[in-house]
C-alpha positions as CSV (number, residue, x, y, z in Angstrom):
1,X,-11.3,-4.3,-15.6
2,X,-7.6,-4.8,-14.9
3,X,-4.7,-2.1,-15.7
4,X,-1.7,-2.8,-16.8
5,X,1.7,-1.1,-18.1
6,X,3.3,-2.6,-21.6
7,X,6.6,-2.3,-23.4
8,X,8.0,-3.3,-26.7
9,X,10.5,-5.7,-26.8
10,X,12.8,-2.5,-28.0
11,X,12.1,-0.5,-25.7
12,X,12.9,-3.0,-22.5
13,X,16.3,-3.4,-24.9
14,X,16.7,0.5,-24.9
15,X,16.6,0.4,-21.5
16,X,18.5,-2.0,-20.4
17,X,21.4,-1.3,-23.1
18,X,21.4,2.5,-23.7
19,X,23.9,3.5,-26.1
20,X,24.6,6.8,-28.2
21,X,23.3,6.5,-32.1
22,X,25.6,7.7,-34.3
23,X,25.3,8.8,-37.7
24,X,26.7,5.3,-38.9
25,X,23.8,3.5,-36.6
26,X,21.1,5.7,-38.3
27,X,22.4,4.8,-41.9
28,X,22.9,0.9,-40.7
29,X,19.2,1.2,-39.2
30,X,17.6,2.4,-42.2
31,X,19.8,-0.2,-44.5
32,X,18.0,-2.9,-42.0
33,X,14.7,-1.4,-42.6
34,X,14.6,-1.6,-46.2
35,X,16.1,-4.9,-45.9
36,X,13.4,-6.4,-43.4
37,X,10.2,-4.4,-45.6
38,X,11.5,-6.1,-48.6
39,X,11.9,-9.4,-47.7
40,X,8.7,-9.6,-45.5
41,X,7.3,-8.1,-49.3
42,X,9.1,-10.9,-51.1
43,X,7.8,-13.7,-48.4
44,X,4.1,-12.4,-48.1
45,X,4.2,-12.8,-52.1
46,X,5.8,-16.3,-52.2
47,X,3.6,-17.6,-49.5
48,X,0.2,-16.3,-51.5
49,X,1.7,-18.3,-54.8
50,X,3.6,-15.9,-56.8
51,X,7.4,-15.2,-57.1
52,X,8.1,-11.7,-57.2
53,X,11.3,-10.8,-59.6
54,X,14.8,-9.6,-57.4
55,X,14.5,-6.2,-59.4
56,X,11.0,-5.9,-58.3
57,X,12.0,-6.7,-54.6
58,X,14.8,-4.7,-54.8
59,X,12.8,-1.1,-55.7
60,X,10.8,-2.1,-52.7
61,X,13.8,-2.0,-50.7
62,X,15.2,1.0,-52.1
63,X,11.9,3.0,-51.9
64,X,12.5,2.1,-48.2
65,X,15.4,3.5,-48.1
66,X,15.2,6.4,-49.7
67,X,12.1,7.1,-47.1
68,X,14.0,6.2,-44.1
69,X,17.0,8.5,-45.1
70,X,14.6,11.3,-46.0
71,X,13.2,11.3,-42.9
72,X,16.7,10.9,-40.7
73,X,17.3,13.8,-43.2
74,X,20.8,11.8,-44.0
75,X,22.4,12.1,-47.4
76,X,24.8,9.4,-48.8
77,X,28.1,9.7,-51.4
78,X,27.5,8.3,-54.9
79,X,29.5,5.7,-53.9
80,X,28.2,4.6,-50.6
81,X,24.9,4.4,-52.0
82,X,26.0,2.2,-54.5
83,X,27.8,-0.4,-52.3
84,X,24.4,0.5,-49.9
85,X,22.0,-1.3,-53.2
86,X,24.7,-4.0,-53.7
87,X,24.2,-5.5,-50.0
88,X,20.9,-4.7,-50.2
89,X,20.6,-6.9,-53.8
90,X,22.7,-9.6,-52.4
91,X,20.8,-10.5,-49.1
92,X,17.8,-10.3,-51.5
93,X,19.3,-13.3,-53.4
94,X,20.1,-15.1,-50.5
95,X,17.1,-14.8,-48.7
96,X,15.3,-15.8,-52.1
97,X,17.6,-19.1,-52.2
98,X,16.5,-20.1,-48.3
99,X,13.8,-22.0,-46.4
100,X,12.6,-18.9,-44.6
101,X,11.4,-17.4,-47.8
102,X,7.0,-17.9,-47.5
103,X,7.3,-17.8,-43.8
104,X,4.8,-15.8,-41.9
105,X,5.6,-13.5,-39.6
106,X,3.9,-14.7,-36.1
107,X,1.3,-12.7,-34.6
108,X,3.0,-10.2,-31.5
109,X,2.2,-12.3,-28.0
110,X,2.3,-10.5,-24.3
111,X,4.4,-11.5,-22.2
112,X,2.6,-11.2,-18.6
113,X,4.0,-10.9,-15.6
114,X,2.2,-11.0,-11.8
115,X,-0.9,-9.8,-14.1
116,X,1.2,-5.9,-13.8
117,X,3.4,-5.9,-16.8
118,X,3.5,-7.1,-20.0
119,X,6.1,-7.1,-23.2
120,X,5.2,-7.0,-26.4
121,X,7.6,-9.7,-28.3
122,X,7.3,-10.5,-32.0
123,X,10.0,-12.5,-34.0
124,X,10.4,-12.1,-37.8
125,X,9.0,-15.6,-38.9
126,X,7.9,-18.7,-37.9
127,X,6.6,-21.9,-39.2
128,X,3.3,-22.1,-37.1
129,X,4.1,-23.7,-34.3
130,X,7.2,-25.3,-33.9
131,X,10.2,-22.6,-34.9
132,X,10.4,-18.9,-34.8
133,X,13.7,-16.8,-36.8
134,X,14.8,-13.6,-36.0
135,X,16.6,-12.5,-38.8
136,X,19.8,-10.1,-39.0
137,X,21.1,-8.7,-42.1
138,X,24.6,-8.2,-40.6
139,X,26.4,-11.0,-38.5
140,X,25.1,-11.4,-35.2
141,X,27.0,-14.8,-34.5
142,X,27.7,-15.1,-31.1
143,X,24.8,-12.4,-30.4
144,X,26.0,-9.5,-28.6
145,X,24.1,-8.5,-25.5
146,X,21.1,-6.3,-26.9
147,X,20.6,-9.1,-29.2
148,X,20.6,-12.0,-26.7
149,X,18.3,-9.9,-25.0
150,X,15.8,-9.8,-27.5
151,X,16.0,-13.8,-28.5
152,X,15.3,-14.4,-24.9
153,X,12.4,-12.6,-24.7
154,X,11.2,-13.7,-28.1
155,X,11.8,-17.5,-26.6
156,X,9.6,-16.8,-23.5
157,X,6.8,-15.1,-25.3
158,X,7.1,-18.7,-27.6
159,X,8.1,-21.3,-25.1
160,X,6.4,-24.2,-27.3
161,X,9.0,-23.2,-30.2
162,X,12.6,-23.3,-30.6
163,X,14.5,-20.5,-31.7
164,X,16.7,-19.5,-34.6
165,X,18.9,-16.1,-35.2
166,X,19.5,-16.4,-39.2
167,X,21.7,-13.6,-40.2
168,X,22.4,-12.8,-43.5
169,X,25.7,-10.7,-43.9
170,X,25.0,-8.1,-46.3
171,X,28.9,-6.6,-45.8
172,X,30.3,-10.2,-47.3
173,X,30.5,-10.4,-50.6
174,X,28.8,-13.1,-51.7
175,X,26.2,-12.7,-48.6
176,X,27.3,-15.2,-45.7
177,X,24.6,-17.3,-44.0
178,X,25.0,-17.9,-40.3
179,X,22.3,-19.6,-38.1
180,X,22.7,-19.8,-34.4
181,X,20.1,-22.1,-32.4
182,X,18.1,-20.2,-29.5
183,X,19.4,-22.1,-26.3
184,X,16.6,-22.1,-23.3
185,X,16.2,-19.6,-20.8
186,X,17.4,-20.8,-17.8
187,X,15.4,-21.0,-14.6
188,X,17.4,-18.0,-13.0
189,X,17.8,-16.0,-15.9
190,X,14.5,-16.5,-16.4
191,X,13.3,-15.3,-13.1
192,X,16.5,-12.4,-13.6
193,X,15.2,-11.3,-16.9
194,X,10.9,-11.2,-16.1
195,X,12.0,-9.6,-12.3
196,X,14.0,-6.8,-14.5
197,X,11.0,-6.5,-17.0
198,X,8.3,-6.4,-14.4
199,X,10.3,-3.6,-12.9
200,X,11.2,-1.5,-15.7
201,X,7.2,-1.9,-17.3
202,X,5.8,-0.7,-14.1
203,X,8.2,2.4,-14.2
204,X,8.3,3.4,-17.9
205,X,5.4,1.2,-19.6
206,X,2.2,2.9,-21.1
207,X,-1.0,1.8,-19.5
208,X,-3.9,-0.4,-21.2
209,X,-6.9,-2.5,-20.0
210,X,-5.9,-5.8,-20.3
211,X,-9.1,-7.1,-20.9
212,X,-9.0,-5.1,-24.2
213,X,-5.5,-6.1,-25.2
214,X,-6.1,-9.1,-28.7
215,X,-2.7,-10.3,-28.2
216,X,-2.0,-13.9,-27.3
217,X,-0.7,-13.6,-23.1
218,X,1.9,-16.1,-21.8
219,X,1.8,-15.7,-18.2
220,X,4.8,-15.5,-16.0
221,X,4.8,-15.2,-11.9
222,X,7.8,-13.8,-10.4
């Protein structure tokens, strides 16, 4: 049997771009939250045949909230809430109106590397084979460096795809669509990127018998 020590995508991100949460980041969190549960709701619903109402898709997203706030034990002015459910309603819409709406969501691949360490990586959708999204519900257009970070890893756990960041900004009013394509890892970045990885898996990563681990591996040698 062979050992080795795994991270989430997140977690290799936490690392390598610390920064303090503020009360504003937990509120803008749990907005995303409700936003991704309800869309991946709405798309699991479309994709099985039926087309689930925006009211109906929209309690799913509030119920979200309201779980994710309970538990951050945050509580929001009349007023915030209300412009909160308006953003939340309006990248509903759009979403409903684009091509990602029925796309599955990918099953999470390990990224190995030397046969030591391996990331967890798992984009928002993809069309089977050829594409994978990773959506934003704010604008992430250019991607700031946590972000880059995580579409690089997402593009070497699926090297046979191309990637796309699709960000819906829920502060516009309407909701503005941006897409950004997923350029290649470089050869040194690459090497860079799975060196750090390696590095930071060995140190911090939980161990697991690899022989036991169901996710699809895409092996890497640094």
């Amino acid at each position: 049997m062979t050992t080795i020590r795994t991270l989430a995508t997140h977690e290799i991100i936490e690392l390598i771009h610390p920064r303090v949460v503020s009360v504003q980041d937990e509120v803008g969190m749990a907005v995303g939250s409700a936003i991704d549960g309800a869309l991946s709701a709405m798309s699991y619903e479309a994709r099985t045949g039926r087309r689930p109402s925006i009211a109906n898709v929209e309690r799913r997203g509030q119920e979200i909230l309201e779980e994710h706030l309970r538990d951050a034990e945050l509580l929001l002015e009349p007023a915030a809430r209300a412009e909160i459910d308006a953003s939340i309603r309006g990248v509903i819409v759009a979403f409903r109106q684009s091509d990602l709406l029925g796309r599955a969501r990918p099953k999470s691949r390990l990224i190995l590397i030397d046969e030591k360490a391996g990331v967890y990586a798992q984009p928002d959708y993809w069309d089977g084979g050829r594409r994978f999204y990773e959506m934003k519900s704010y604008r992430a257009v250019p991607p700031r460096p946590d972000v880059l970070l995580q579409l690089e890893l997402f593009q070497l756990a699926f090297p046979e795809c191309q990637g796309e960041l699709v960000c819906f900004d829920r502060h516009a009013r309407p909701v503005e669509v941006t897409r950004w394509p997923v350029p290649p890892v470089p050869e040194a970045r690459r090497q860079e990127l799975l060196t750090r990885c390696r590095d930071l898996t060995l140190q911090h990563g939980e161990p697991k018998v690899l022989e036991y681990v169901d996710n699809p591996a895409v092996r890497y040698a640094v």
